[in-house]
N, C-alpha and C positions, 0 to 999 in steps of 0.2 A: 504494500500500500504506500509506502513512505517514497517509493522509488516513483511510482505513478506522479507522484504529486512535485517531482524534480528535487526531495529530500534524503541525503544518505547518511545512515547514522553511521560516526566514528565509534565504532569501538572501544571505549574505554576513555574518551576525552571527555564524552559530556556535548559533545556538538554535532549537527547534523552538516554537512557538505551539500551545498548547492548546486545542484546542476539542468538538465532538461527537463522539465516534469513533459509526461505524455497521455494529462489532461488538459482539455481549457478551461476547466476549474473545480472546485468542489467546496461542498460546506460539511464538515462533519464532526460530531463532538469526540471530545478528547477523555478520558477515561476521570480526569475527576468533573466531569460536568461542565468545562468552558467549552466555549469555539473556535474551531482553527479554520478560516477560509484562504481559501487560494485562489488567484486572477489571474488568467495570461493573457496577455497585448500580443498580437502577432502571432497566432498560434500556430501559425504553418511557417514558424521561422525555427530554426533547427539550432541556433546558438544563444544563449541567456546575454541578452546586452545589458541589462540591468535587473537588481532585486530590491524593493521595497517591506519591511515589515513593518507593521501599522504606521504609514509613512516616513519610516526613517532607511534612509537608504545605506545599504549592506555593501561593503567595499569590498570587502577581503574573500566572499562566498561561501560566509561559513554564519553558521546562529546556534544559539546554546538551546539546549534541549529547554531548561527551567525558560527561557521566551518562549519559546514555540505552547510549551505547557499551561504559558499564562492565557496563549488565549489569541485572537487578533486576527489579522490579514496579511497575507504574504502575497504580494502582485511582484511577476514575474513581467519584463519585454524583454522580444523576441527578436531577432533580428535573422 
């Protein structure tokens, strides 16, 4: 599921790794009851040219497991 959504969990870091999701989006709850939604721009573009989580923009292509678990919006463009 994580991989669908362009999210790869690290192993033992705590982070998930960024990359293509291959949905154009989804909304689904998370195990303690928040929401995690996802947005792609450009959905027939094959390279992640930017990642947003609830409007702050992700430089490095990585997010900590405890953000994603808080809850929010992850908008991915496409290029």
């Amino acid at each position: 599921m994580w991989n669908a959504l362009g999210l790869f969990p690290a192993s033992g870091t705590g982070e998930f790794l960024i990359g293509a999701p291959c949905v154009k989006g989804a909304v689904f709850k998370l195990s303690n009851g928040k929401t995690l939604e996802t947005e792609v721009g450009n959905a027939g573009g094959v390279y992640v040219k930017s990642v947003e989580f609830n409007g702050e923009k992700i430089d490095n292509y990585r997010i900590s497991v405890e953000k994603i678990m808080n809850g929010g919006k992850l908008v991915f463009e496409m290029q």
